[in-house]
N, C-alpha and C positions, 0 to 999 in steps of 0.2 A: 716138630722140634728137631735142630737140627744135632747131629751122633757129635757123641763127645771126640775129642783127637786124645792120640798120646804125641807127645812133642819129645819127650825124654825123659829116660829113667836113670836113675842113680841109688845107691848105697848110704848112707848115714853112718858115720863111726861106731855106731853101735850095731851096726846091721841091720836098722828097719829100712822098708823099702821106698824110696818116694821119686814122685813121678809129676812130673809138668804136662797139664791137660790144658785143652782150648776148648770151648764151646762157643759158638760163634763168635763176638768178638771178647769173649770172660776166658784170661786166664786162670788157674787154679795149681797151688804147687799142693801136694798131698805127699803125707807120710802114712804109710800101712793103710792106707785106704781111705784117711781122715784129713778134711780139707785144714791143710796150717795157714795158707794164707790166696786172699782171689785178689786180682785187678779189680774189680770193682768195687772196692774200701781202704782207702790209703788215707783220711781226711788225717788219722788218730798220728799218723806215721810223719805225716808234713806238720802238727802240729808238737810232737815232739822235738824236731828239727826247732820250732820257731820257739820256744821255751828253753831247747840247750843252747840256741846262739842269740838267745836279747842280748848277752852283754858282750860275746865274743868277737861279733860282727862290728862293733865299734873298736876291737880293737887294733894294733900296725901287725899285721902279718898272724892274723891270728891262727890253731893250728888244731884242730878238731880230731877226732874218734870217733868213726862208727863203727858199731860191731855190730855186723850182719847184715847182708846184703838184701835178703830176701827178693824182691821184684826192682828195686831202685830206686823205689819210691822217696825212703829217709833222707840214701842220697843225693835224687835230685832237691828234693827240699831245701837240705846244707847248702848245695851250692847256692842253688839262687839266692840265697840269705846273707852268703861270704863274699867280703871284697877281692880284688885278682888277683893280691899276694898270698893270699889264704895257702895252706897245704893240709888237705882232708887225708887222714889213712882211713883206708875201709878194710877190715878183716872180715872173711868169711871164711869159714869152716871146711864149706863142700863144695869141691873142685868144680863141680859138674853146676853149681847155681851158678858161678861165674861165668861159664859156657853160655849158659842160658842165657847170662845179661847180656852177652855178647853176641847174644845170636836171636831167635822170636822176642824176649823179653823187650828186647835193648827199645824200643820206638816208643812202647809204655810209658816212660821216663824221661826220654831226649839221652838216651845214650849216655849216662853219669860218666862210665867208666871210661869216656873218650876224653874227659876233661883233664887239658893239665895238668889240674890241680890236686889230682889224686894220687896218692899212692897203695896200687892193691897190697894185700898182707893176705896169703892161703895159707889159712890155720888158725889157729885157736886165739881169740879176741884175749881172755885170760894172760898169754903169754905176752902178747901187746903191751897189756898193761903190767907187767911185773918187770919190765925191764925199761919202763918208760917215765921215771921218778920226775915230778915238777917238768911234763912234755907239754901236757893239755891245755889250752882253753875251755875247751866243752868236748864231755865224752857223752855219746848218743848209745844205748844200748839196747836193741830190736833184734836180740836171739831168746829164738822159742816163744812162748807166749810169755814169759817174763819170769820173774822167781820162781813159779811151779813151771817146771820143766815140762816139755809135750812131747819133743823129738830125743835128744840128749839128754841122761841123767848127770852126764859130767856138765849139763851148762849150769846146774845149782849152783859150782864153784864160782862163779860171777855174781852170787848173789848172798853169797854166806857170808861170814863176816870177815875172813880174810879175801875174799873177794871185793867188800866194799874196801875192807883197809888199803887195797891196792888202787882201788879207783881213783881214793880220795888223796894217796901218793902221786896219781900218775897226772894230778891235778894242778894247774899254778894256781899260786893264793886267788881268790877271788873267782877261780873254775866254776863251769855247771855240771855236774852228773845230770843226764836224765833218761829215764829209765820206762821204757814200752811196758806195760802191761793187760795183758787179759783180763785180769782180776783186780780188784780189791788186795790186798797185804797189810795189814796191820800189824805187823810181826816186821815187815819187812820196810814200813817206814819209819817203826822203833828204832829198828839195826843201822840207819840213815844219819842220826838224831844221834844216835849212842858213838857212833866213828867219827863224831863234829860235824857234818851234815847241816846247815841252816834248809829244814825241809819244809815244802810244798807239795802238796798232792791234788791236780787236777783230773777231772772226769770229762771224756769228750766223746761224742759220737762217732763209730767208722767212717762215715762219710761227714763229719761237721755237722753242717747245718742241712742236710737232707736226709737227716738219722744212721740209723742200722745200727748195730750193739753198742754197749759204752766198753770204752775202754778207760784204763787209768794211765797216768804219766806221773811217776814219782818225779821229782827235781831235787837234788840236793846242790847247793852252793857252799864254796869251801872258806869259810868264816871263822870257822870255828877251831877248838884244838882235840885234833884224836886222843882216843884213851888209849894208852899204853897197855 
């Protein structure tokens, strides 16, 4: 078996410790010692990508969100899906994952972050959206494992209800939300539903159609009218 690499370590705003490992060709990014996410399960991540742009990719210069970079998987996804007017923001959090895309990561993916059509944002995906009323076409959201926090206690605020209320602001009429999960939520595709939300909830395999965990994809479309 060949020894694990460290590739890079970094800090988390809260202070847990996390650390980009290689093991022959598997990368693995880990917090406090627990794996958050490996190269080899992105099916769940390109298939959220392909649920928040059914409808955005048809349309003239459409204008996307993702929040959280993780490997670049999501983001390459987006692109390939967007036409060449498109203009993607990608926020991420931790200075040091951007590094990484930019550096061992980056061939994983095809280099997202080399596309014109990005604009990076380092920092808080939240703030993104509170100051981004009627920006979006489809907001893509792959921080943490999803409404139950893994890394950040502060990522819940993207997921509470004034965290949807801004989503579902930062949305143009007929927007997608869609939302990465680890789990199941039932509570958290109520809160979807309850902020005007027309919701869908699909189950997908880490890797599609060659298995490994399920994960969920909330989808919210902006149809409907927020409650006050």
């Amino acid at each position: 078996m060949k020894p694990t690499e460290v590739l890079g370590k970094a800090t988390t705003p809260e202070g847990d410790a996390m650390r980009l490992t290689r093991r022959d060709t598997e990368y693995v990014i880990l917090v406090n010692g627990k794996p958050l996410m490996s190269s080899r399960m992105h099916g769940s991540e390109e298939e959220l990508a392909a649920i928040a742009c059914r409808d955005a990719r048809t349309r003239r210069q459409p204008r996307v969100l993702v929040g959280g970079l993780g490997m670049g998987f999501s983001l390459r996804a987006t692109l390939d899906l967007l036409p060449a007017d498109a203009l993607v923001t990608v926020s991420e959090l931790v200075p040091a994952v951007v590094e990484w895309n930019r550096g061992p990561l980056a061939p994983l993916a095809g280099s997202p972050l080399d596309d014109p059509r990005v604009l990076l944002e380092v920092g808080d995906v939240g703030a993104v959206l509170r100051k981004a009323a009627g920006r979006f076409d489809a907001i893509l959201l792959d921080v943490d494992n999803g409404p139950e926090p893994f890394t950040t206690n502060a990522n819940s605020s993207l997921y509470d209800n004034a965290g949807v209320a801004a989503a579902y602001a930062a949305l143009r009429k007929g927007g997608t939300l869609a939302v990465w999960s680890a789990w199941e939520d039932r509570k958290f595709e109520q809160r979807l539903s309850y902020h005007g939300f027309d919701v869908t909830v699909t189950r997908v395999r880490a890797r599609l159609k060659k298995g490994g965990p399920r994960h969920t994809i909330f989808a919210g479309v902006k149809t409907g009218v927020p409650r006050s």
